[in-house]
N, C-alpha and C positions, 0 to 999 in steps of 0.2 A: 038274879041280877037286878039291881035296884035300879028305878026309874032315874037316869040324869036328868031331864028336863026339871024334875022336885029339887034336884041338888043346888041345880044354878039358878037360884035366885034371883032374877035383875030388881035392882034399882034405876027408875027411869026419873031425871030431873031431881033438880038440886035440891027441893022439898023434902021429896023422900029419902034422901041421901042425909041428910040436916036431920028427920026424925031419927034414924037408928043409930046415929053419930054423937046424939044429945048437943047440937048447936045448932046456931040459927041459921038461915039461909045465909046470910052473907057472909059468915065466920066459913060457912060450907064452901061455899064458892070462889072463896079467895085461896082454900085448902086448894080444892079440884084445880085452881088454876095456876097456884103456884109449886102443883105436882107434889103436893103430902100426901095423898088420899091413892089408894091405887084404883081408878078409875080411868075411863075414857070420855072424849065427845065424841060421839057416831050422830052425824048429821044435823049439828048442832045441838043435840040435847046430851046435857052428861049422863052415862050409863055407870052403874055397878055392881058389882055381884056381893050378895048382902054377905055371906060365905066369907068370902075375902075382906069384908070392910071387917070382921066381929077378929077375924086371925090378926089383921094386922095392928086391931089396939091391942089386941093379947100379946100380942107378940113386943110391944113398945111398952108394955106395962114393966112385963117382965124381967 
């Protein structure tokens, strides 16, 4: 049974989010904010799961 905790990835904050994205913080953040990105805010900071961010450009590529 493979460990979930390895599987889900988070990204915490818009930085991190921007490095595996390949843009900048604020091309990131205006994604995150106008809902292109499948992400959340949990207590002010945007979280995501790096899993889902690599599916959904493959998935827009395609």
């Amino acid at each position: 049974m493979p460990n979930e905790n390895k599987e889900m990835d988070l990204l915490w904050e818009v930085e991190e989010i921007a490095k595996v994205i390949g843009r900048t913080p604020r091309q990131t953040f205006h994604m995150l904010k106008t809902g292109q990105l499948p992400a959340k805010k949990v207590g002010g900071r945007w979280v995501a799961e790096r899993g889902k961010l690599i599916s959904f450009f493959l998935e827009t590529a395609a």
